[in-house]
Kinemage of the C-alpha trace (Angstrom):
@kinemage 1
@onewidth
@group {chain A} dominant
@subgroup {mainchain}
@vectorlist {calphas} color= white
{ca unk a 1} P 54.137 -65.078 24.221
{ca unk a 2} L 56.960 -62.555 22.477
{ca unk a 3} L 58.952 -60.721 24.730
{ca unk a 4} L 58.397 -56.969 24.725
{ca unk a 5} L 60.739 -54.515 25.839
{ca unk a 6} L 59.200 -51.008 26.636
{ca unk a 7} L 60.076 -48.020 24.874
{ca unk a 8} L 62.397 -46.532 27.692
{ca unk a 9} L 64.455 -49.943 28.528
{ca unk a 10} L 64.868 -49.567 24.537
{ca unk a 11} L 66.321 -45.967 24.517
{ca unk a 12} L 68.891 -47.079 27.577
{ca unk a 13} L 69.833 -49.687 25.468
{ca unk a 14} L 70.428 -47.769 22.376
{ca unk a 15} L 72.038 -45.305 24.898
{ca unk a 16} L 74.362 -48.296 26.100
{ca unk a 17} L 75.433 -49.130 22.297
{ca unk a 18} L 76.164 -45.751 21.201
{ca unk a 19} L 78.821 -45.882 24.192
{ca unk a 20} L 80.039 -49.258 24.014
{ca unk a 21} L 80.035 -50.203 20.689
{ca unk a 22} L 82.104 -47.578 19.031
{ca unk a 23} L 84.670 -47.366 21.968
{ca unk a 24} L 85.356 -51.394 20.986
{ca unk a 25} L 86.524 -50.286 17.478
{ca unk a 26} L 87.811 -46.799 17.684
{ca unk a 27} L 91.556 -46.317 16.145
{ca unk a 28} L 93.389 -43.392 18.109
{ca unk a 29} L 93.002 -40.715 20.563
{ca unk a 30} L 91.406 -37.993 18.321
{ca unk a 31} L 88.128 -40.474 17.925
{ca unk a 32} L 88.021 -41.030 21.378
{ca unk a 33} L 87.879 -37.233 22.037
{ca unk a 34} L 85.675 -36.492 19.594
{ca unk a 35} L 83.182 -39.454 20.713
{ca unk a 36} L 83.994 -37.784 24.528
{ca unk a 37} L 82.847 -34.300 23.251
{ca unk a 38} L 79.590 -36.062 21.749
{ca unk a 39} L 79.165 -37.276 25.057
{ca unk a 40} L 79.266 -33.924 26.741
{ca unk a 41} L 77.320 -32.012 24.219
{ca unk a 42} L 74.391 -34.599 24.237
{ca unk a 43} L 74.392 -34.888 28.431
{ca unk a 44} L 73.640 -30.935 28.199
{ca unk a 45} L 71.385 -31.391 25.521
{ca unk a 46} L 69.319 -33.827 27.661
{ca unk a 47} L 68.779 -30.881 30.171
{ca unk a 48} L 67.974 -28.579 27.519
{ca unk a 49} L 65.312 -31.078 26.084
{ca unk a 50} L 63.846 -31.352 29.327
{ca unk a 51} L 63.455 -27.886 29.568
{ca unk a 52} L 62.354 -27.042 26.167
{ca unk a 53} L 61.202 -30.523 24.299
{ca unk a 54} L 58.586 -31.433 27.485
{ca unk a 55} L 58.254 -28.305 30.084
{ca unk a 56} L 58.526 -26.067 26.695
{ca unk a 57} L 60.033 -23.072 28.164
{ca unk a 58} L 62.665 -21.790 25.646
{ca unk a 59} L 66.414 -21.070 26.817
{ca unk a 60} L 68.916 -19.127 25.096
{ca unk a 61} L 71.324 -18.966 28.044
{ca unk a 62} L 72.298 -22.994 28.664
{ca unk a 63} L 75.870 -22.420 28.120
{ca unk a 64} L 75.999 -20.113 30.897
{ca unk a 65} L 74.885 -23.156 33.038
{ca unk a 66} L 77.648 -24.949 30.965
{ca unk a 67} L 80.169 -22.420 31.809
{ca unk a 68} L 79.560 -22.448 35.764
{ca unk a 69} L 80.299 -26.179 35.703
{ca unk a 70} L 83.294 -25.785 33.217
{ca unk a 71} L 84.962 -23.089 35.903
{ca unk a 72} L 84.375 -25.107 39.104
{ca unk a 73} L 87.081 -27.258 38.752
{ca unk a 74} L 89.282 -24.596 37.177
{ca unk a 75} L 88.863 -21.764 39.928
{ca unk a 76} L 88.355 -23.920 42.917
{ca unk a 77} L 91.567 -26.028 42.924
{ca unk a 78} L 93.783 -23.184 41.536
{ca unk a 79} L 92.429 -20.364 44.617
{ca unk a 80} L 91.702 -22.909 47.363
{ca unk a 81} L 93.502 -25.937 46.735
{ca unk a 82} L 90.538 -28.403 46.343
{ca unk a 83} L 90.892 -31.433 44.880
{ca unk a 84} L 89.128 -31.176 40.738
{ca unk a 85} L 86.308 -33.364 41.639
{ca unk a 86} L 84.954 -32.482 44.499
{ca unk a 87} L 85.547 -28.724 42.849
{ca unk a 88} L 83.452 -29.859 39.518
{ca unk a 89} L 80.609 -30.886 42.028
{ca unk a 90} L 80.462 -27.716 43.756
{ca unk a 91} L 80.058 -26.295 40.194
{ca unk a 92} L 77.264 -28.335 39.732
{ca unk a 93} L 75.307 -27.269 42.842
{ca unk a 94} L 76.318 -23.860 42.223
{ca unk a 95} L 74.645 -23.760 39.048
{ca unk a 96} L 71.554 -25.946 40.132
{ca unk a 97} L 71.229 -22.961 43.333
{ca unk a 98} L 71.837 -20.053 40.533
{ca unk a 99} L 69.032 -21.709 38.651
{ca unk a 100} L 66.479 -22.140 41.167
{ca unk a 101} L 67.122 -18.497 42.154
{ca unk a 102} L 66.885 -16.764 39.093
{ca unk a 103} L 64.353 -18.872 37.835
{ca unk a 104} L 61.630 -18.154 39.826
{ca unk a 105} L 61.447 -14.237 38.331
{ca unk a 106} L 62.199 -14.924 34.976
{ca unk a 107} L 59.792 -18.318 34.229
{ca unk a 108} L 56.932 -16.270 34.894
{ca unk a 109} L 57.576 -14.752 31.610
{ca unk a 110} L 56.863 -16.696 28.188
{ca unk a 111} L 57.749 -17.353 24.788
{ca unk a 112} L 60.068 -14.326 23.568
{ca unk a 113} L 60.296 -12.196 26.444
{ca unk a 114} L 61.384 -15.653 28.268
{ca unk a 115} L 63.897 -16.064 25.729
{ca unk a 116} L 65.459 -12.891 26.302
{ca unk a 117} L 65.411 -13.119 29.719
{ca unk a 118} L 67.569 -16.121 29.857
{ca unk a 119} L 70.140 -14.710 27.155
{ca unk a 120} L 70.407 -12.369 29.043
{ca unk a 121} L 71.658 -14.475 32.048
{ca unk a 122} L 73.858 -16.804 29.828
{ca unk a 123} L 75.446 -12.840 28.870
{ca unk a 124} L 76.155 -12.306 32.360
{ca unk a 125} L 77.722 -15.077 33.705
{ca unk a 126} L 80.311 -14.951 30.166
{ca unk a 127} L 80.113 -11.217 31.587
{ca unk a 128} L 81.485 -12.413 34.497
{ca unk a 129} L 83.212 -15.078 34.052
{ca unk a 130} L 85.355 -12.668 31.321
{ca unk a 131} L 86.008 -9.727 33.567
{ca unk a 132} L 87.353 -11.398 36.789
{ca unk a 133} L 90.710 -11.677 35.369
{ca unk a 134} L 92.397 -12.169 38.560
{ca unk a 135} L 90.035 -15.102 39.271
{ca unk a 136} L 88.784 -16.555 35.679
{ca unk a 137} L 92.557 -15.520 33.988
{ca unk a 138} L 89.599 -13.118 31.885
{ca unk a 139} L 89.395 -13.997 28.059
{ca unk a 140} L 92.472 -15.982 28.129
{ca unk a 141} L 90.975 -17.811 30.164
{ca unk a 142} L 92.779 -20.872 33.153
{ca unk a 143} L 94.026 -23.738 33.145
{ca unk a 144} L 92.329 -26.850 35.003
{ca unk a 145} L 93.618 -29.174 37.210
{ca unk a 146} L 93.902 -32.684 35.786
{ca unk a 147} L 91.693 -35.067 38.258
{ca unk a 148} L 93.166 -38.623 39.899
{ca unk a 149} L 91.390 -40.972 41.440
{ca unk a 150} L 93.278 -42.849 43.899
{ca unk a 151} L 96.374 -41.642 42.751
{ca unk a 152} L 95.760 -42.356 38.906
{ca unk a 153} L 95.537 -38.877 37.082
{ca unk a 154} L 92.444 -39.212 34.394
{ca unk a 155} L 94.375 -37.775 31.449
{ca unk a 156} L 93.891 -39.951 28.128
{ca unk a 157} L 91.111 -39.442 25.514
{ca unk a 158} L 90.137 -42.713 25.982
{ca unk a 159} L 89.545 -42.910 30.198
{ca unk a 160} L 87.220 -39.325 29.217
{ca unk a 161} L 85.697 -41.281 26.639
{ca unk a 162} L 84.552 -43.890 29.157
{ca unk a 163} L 83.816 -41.542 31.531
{ca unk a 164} L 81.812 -39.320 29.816
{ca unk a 165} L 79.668 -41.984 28.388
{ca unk a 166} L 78.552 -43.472 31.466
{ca unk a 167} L 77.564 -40.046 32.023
{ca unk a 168} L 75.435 -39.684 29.596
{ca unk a 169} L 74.249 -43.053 30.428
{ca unk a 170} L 73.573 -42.510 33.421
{ca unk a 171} L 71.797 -38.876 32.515
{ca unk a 172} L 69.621 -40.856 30.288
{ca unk a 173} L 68.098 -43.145 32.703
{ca unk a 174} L 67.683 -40.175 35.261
{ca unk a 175} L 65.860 -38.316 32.474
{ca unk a 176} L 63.804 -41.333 31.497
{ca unk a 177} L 62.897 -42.033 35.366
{ca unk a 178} L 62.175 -38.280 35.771
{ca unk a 179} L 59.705 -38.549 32.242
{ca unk a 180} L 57.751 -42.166 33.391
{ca unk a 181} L 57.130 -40.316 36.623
{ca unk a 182} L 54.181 -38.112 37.673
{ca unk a 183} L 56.323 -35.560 37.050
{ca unk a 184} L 57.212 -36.000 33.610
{ca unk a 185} L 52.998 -36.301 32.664
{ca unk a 186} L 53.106 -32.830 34.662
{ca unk a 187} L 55.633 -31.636 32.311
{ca unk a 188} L 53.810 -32.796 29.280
{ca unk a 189} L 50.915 -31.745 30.344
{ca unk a 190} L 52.938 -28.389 30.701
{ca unk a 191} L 53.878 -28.080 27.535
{ca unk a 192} L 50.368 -28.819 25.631
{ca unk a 193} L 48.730 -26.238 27.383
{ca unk a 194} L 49.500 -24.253 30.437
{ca unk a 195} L 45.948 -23.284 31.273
{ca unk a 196} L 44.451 -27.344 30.722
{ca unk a 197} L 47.275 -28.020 33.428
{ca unk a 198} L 46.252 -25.370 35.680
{ca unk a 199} L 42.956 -26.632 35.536
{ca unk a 200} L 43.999 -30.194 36.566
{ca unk a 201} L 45.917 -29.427 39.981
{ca unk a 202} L 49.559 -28.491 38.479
{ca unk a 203} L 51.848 -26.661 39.913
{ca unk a 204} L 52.501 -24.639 36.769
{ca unk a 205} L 55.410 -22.377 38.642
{ca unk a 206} L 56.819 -25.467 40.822
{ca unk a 207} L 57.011 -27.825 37.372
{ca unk a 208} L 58.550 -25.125 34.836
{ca unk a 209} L 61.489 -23.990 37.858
{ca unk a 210} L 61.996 -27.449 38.575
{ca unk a 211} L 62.491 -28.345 34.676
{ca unk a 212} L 64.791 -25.403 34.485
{ca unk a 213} L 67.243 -26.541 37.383
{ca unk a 214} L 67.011 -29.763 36.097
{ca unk a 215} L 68.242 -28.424 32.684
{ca unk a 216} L 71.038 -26.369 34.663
{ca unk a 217} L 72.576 -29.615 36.160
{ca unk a 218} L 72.860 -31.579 33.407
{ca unk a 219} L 74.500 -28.680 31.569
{ca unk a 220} L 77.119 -28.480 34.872
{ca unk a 221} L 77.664 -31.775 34.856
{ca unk a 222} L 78.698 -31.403 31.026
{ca unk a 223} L 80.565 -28.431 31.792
{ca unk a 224} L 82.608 -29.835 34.490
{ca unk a 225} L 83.621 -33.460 32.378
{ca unk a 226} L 84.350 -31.048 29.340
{ca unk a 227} L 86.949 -28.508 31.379
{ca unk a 228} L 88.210 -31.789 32.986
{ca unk a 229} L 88.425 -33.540 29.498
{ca unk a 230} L 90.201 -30.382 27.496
{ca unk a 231} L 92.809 -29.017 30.600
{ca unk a 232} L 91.657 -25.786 29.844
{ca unk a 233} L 88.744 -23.758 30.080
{ca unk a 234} L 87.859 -19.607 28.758
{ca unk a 235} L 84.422 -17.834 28.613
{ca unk a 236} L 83.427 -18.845 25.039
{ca unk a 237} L 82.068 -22.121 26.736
{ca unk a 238} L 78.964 -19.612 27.747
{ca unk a 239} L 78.772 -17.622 25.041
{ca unk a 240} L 75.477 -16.872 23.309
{ca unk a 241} L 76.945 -18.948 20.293
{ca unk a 242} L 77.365 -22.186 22.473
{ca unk a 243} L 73.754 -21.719 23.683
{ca unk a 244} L 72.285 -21.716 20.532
{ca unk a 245} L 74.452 -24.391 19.108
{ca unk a 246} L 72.362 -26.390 22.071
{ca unk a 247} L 69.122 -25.664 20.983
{ca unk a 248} L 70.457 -26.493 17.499
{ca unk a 249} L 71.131 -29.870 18.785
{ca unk a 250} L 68.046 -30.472 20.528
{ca unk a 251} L 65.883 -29.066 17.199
{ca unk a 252} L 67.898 -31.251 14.715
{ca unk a 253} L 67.424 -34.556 17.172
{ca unk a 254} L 64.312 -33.752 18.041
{ca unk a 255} L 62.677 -31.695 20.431
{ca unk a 256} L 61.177 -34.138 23.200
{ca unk a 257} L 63.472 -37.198 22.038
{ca unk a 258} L 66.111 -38.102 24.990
{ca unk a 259} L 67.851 -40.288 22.179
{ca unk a 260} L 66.827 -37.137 19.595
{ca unk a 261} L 69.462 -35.401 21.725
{ca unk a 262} L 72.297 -37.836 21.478
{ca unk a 263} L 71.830 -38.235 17.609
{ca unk a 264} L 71.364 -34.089 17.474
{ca unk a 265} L 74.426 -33.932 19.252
{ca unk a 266} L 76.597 -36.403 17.197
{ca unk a 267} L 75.204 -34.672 13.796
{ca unk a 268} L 76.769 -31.031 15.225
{ca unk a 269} L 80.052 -32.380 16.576
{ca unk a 270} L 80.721 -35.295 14.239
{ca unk a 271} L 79.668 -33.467 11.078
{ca unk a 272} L 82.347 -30.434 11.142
{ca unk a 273} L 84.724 -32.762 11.781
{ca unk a 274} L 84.123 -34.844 8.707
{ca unk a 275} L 83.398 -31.868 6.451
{ca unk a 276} L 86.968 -30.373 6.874
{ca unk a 277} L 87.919 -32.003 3.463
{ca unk a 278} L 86.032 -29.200 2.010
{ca unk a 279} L 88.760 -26.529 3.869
{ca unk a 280} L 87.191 -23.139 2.538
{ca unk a 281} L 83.661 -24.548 1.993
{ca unk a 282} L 83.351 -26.199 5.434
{ca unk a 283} L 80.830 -23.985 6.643
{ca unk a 284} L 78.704 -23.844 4.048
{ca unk a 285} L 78.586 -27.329 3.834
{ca unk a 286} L 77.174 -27.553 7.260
{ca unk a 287} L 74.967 -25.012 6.597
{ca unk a 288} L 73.625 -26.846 3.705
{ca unk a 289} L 73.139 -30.018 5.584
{ca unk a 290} L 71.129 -28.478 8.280
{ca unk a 291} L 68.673 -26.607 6.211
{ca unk a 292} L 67.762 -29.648 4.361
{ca unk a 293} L 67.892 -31.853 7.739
{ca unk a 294} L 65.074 -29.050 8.709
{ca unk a 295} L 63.270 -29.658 5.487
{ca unk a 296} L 63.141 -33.248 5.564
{ca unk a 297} L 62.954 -33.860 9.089
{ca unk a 298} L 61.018 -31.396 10.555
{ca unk a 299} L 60.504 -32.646 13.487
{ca unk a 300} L 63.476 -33.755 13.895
{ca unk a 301} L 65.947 -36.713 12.935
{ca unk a 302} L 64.609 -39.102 15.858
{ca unk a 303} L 61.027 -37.918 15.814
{ca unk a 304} L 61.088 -37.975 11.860
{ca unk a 305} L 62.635 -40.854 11.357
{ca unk a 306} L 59.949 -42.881 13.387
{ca unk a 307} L 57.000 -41.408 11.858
{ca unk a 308} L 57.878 -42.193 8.867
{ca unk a 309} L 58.492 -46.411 10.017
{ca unk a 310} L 55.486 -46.044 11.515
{ca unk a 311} L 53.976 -44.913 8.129
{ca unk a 312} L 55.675 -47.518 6.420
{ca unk a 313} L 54.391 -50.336 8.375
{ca unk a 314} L 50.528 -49.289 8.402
């Protein structure tokens, strides 16, 4: 009898090689932070899939999330002295108790007015986080303190490399646990049709706030490895423009894909990077690619991709 491995063992896998296999063979330091900032982008991503791809509730404020974790470790070490890590984890929870208490207002709204809602939040916090110059250093923005673990500072592209991929692996199987659960068929269930779920038992309020603070974490948890990764950290990290490039990721990948994330991710951070041979047509360029990504793939690179094996093997 053949040996079958089920569909989620199969995305931690490919999860696993994405990490390992390029950190065997990268050449310098700049590959290593740009595989890092893959990492980060596709761990908030994740969230923002959950949230979107399976509760579908739409966010245009994730990068305020983002932001909350990215200033944890800057502002708590520099006012009170803590040490980065145990500051980035208070960022997290911050953000996951932010979420939970502005969520339960603003999810009973839908589709636009939802949308709006939560832009409106990501505004705010960059509001915020922009304004408190005394605290945030304002636009300028602060520096972070570099993190050690047991007296060995993390500073290299490559340790953040490391690190941030057994984030993401690690995000992965927490978002694959969370989807094989009765949960995740809640979720689904969510997003086909809020009024069939009703109708079955679901908590339709419970599921969607739960989604959302789920999606807040994981975009913390990026926030915090990218200020920890970079040294640095100003408001633009939750600005409306980093939010959207999110749900960019999570539409090219594919929306309800956990690996559609990672690939969405790569495609937005990778491709810039390669296209600056074209100097003054760099944007364009991008532009160009996405639109006919969005043509060709409509559903997405991971999502696309598969229907069309599937397709080719009937």
């Amino acid at each position: 009898m053949a040996f079958k491995l089920s569909p989620a063992t199969l995305i931690v896998l490919a999860a696993i090689a994405i990490v390992v296999l390029p950190g065997l063979v990268l050449p310098s330091a700049y590959y290593f932070r740009v595989g890092a900032l893959v990492f980060i982008s596709a761990l908030a991503v994740i969230g923002l899939n959950l949230l979107m791809g399976y509760a579908g509730q739409v966010s245009l404020g994730h990068a305020g999330f983002f932001a909350i974790g990215a200033y944890g470790p800057a502002i708590l070490p520099a006012q009170f002295g803590w040490h980065p890590l145990m500051a980035a984890f208070a960022g997290v929870v911050l953000a996951a108790a932010l979420a939970f208490v502005i969520g339960k207002p603003i999810l009973r709204l839908k589709g636009h007015y939802l949308a709006v809602a939560t832009l409106g939040v990501g505004m705010l916090i960059t509001l915020v986080l922009t304004a408190e110059v005394a605290i945030t250093g304002g636009p300028d923005g602060m520096a972070v303190a570099r993190a050690s673990v047991l007296g060995a500072k993390l500073r290299t592209p490559e340790t953040w490399y490391w690190i941030c991929g057994v984030l993401l692996i690690l995000g992965v199987v927490a978002a694959i646990n969370l989807l094989d659960s009765p949960t995740g068929r809640a979720l689904r269930a969510l997003h086909d049709s809020e009024v069939a779920a009703a109708g079955l038992g679901v908590d339709i309020a419970g599921y969607k706030l739960l989604a959302f603070v789920a999606a807040a974490i994981y975009a913390a948890v990026a926030g915090a490895a990218s200020a920890l990764l970079n040294g640095h950290v100003t408001p633009d990290v939750g600005s409306f423009l980093h939010s959207v490039e999110f749900v960019t990721m999570a539409v090219i990948g594919g929306l309800g894909s956990i690996l559609g994330s990672i690939i969405g991710a790569a495609v937005l951070v990778i491709l810039p990077q390669a296209l600056t041979v074209f100097h003054d047509y760099e944007t364009l360029a991008l532009g160009v690619m996405i639109v006919l990504f969005m043509l060709f793939l409509r559903e997405g690179i991971v999502p696309g991709l598969a229907r069309r094996l599937r397709a080719g093997q009937t």
